[in-house]
C-alpha positions as CSV (number, residue, x, y, z in Angstrom):
1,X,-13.3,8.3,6.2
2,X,-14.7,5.0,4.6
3,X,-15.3,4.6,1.0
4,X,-16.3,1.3,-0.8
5,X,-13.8,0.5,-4.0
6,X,-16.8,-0.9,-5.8
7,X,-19.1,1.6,-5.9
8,X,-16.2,3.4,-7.5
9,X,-15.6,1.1,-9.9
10,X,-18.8,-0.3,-10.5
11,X,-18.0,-3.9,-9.1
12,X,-20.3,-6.2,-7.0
13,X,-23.8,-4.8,-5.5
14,X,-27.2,-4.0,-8.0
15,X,-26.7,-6.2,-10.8
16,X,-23.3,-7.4,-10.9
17,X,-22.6,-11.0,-11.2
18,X,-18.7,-11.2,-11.3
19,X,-16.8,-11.5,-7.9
20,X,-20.0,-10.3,-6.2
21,X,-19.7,-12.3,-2.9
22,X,-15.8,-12.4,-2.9
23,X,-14.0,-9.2,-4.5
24,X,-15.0,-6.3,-2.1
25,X,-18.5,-6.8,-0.3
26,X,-18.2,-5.7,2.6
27,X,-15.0,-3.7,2.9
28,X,-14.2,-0.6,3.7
29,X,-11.0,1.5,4.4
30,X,-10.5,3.8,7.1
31,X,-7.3,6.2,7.2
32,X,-6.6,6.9,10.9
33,X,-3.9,8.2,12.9
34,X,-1.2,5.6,15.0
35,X,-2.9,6.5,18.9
36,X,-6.1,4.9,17.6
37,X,-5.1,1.9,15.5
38,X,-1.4,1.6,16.7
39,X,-2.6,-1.9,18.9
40,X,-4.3,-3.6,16.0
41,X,-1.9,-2.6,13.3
42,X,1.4,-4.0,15.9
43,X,-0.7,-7.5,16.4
44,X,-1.2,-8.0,12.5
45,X,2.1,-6.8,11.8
46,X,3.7,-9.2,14.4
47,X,2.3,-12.0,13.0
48,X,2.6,-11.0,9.4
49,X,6.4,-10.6,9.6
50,X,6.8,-14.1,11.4
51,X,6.0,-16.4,8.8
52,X,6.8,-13.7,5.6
53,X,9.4,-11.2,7.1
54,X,11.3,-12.5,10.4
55,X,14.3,-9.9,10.0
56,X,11.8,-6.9,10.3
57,X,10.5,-8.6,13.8
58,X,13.9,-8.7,15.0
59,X,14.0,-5.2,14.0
60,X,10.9,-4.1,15.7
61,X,9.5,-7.0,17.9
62,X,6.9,-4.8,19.2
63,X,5.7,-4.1,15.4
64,X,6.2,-0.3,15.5
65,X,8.9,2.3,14.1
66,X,9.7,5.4,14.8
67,X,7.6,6.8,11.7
68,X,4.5,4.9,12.7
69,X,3.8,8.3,14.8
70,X,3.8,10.8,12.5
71,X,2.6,9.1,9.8
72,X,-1.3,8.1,8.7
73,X,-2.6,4.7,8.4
74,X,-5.1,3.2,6.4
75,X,-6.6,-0.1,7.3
76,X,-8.5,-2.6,5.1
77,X,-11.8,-3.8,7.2
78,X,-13.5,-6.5,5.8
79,X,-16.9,-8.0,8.1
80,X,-15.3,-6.2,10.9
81,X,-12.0,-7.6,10.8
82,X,-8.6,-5.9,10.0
83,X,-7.4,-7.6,7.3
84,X,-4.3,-5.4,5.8
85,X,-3.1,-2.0,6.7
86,X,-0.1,0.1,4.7
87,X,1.3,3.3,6.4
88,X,1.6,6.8,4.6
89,X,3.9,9.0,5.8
90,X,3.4,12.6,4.3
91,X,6.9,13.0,3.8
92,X,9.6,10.7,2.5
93,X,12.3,10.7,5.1
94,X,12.4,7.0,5.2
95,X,13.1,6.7,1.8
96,X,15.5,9.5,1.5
97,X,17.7,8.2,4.4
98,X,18.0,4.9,2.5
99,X,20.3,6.6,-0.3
100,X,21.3,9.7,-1.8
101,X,20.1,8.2,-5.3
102,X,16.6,8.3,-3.8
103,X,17.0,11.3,-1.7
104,X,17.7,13.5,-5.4
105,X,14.8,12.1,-6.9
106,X,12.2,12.5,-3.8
107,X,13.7,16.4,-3.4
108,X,12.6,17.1,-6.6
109,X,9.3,15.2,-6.7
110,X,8.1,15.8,-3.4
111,X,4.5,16.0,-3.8
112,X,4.3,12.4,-3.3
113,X,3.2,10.3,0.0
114,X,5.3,7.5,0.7
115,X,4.0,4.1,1.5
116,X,5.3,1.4,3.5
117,X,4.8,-1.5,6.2
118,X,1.9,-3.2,3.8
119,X,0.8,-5.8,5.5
120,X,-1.8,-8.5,4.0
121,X,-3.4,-11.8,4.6
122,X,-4.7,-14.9,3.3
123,X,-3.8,-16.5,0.1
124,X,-2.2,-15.3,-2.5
125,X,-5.7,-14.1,-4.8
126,X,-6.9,-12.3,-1.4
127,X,-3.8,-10.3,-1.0
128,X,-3.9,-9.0,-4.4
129,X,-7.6,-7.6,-3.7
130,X,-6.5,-6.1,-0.8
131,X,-3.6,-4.4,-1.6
132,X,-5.0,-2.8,-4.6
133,X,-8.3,-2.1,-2.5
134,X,-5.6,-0.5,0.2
135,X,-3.8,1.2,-2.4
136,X,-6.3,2.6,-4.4
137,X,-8.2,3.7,-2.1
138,X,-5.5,5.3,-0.1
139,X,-4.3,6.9,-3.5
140,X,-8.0,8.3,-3.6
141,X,-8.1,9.7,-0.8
142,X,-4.8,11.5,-0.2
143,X,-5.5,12.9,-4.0
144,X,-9.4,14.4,-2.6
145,X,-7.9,16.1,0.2
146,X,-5.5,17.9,-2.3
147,X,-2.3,16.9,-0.1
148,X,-0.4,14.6,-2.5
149,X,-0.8,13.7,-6.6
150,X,0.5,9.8,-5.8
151,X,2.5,7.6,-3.7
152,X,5.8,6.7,-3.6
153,X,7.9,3.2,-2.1
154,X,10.0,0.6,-2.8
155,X,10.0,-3.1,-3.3
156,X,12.0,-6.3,-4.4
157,X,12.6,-7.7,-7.9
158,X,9.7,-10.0,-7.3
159,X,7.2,-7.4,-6.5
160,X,8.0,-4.9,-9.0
161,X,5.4,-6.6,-11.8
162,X,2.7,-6.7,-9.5
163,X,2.9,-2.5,-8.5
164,X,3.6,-2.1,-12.5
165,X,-0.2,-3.2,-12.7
166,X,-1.8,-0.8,-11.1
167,X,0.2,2.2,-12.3
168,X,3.5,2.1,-10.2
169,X,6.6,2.6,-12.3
170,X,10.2,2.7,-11.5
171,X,12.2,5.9,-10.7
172,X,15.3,4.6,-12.2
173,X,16.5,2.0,-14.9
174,X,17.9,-0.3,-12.2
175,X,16.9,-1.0,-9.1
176,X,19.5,0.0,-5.8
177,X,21.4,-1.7,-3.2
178,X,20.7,-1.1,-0.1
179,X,23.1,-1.8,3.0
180,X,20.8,-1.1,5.9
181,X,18.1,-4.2,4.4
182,X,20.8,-6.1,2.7
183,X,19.0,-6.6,-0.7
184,X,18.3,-4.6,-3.9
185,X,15.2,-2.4,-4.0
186,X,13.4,-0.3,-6.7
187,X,12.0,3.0,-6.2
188,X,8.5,3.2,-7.5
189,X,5.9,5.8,-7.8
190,X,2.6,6.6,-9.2
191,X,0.5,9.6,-9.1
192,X,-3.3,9.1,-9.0
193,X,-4.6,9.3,-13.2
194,X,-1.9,6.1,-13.1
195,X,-3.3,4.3,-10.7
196,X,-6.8,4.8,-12.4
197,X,-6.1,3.8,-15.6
198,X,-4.5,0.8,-14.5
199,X,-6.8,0.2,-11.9
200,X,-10.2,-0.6,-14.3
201,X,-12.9,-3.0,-13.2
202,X,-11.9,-4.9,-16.3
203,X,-8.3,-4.9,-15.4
204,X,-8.9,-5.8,-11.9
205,X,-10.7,-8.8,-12.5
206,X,-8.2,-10.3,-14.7
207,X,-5.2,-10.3,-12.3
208,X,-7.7,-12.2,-10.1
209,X,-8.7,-14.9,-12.4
């Protein structure tokens, strides 16, 4: 399944003359399973986590986990090239091993797909398009099939602002420690009206100004 984020919100093509050439001609995103994507997705991620995460490659030096599997995958392709890619796993079993904290809130909201492994490229301006391209897309997608009403993930301090723009907000008040990645976390979610409202062509075009 492809579908082009600015036909949906009205960006680029016919008559547009903001971010025409460099917001989202061109791109599409594709939500496959991990037999048909699995060698890309390992290469990008491989060298993705060398220069920005080195302790998931000693984790996983061949790029893949255990959920990779079971999970789906959607991939950002822009003139051919995989550019980003961020897993969904239709349940949250990651995130409820992490802590029990997590583990309450997910049992009673589990009609949510969680996200992980994002992986982006280029500087900083082109990762931002991208991962609300992935993101929204993703979001769009999981909502038309009727499986899941949002996503659901965590991320550092330092990346909280950036999800709290296109609709993410945070499960608790504080964020958690967790042992097993040695660094405090928030749990985030966002169900698709969120990420919609947040997600205007207006809006959009401001965070990459």
């Amino acid at each position: 399944m492809s579908l082009n984020l600015a036909r949906d919100l009205g960006i680029g093509g016919v008559g547009s003359t903001t971010h025409q050439s460099n917001l989202v001609d061109e791109v599409q995103v594709e939500i496959q399973n991990w037999d048909s994507v699995s060698h890309q997705v390992c290469a990008l991620r491989k060298v993705q986590w060398a220069l920005h995460s080195p302790w998931l490659l000693e984790l996983y030096p061949d790029g893949e986990d255990p959920f990779d599997q079971y999970s789906d995958h959607a991939l950002l392709i822009e003139d051919g090239q995989l550019m980003s890619s961020v897993r969904l796993t239709p349940s949250t079993s990651e995130l409820q091993a992490c802590h029990g904290q997590f583990k309450k809130f997910l049992t009673e909201n589990q009609n949510y797909a969680e996200i992980g492994r994002l992986i982006t490229t280029g500087n900083r301006v082109e990762r931002v398009r991208q991962s609300y391209t992935l993101l929204l897309e993703a979001g769009k997608i999981y909502y038309e099939r009727g499986q899941h009403k949002g996503l659901v993930g965590i991320c550092r301090s330092e990346k909280l602002r950036f999800f709290k723009r296109f609709g993410f907000v945070p499960a608790f008040a504080e964020a958690t420690y967790l042992a097993s990645r040695k660094n405090v976390y928030w749990l985030i979610y966002s169900d698709w009206n969120s990420m919609i409202e947040k997600t205007r062509a207006n809006e959009l075009l401001e965070v990459l100004k």
